[in-house]
N, C-alpha and C positions, 0 to 999 in steps of 0.2 A: 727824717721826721715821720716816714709814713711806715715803719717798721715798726710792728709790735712783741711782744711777748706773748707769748700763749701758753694755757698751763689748761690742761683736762681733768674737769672736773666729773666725779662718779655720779650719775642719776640715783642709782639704788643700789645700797650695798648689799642686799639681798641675792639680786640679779651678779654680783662678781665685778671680774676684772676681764668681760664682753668688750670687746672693740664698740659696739651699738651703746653701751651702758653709761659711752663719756658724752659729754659736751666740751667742744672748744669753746673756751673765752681767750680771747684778746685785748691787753689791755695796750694801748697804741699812748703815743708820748703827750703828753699835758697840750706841748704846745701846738702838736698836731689838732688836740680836740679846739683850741683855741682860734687857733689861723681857720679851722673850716665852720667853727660857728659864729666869724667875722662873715665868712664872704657867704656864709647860708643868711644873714641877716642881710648882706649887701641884694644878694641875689633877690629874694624876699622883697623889699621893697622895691626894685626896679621892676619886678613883675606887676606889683601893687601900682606903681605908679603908672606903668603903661595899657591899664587895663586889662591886663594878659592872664589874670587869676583867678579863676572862679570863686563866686562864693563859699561853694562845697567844698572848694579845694583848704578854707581857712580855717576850719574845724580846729585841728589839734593845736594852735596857734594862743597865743596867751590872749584871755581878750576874748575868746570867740564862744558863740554857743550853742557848740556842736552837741553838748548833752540835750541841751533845751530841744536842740531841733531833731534827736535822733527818739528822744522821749514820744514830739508832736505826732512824728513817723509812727512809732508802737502803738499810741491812743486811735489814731486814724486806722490802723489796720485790726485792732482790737475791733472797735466801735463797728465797722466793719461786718467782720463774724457772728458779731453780735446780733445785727438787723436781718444779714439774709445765712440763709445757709449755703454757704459760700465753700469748697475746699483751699486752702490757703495753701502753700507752696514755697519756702526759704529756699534759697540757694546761698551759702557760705562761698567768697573767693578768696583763699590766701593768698596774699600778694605779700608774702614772708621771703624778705633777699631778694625782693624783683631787680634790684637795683643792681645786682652782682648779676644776675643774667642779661642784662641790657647790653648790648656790642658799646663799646667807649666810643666807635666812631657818628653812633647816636646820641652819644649823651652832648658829645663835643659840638655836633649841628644843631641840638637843642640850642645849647648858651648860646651857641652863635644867633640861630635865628630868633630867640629872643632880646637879643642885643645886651649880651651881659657884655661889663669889661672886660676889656683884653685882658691885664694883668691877672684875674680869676679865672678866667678860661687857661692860660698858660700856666697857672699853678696846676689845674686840674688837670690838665691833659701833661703835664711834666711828671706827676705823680702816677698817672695810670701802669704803667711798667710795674713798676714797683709795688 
């Protein structure tokens, strides 16, 4: 179930047939996406329930309002620049695949120490291999 197909798609035909110029996609098996958006909903509320979840953390979550509060953010730092003359300062962090560089033996002590079930920890950790 955790094996997928992958086919390399071209960015720009312009640019050729560059090694740099593909993207991998992988499309992984139905029921795979299916069994991990059970135990990502299971997980999800046992963190909800034992107070283990930030608010910030509920943003992208159906329900939430993370636009509304990311908006309140840009008015406040506007509003801001606006009174004093201030130099403002962004820092961008991609955390693009963090989750592919995590060691499994972290990910595994997470569920544990947030007290997920066994049976979803055992899936998770029986699939990392693979």
């Amino acid at each position: 179930m955790v094996r997928g197909r992958t086919v390399l798609i071209q960015k720009d035909t312009a640019k050729g047939a560059q090694a740099s110029n593909y993207r991998p996609i992988t499309c992984l098996p139905m029921w795979w996406k299916l069994l991990t958006g059970i135990m990502g909903e299971k997980l999800y509320h046992n963190l909800e329930r034992n107070g283990l979840l930030k608010d910030e953390r509920k943003r992208c979550r159906k329900g939430s309002r993370g636009t509304k509060a990311q908006l309140l953010i840009d008015k406040a730092i506007l509003n801001n620049c606006r009174r004093t003359l201030t130099n403002l300062s962004m820092a961008w962090i991609d955390y693009k695949k963090a989750h592919d560089m995590a060691p499994h033996s972290w990910i595994l002590k997470s569920l544990e120490m947030v007290g997920a079930v066994k049976n979803i920890a055992s899936i998770i950790s029986n699939s990392m291999p693979n």
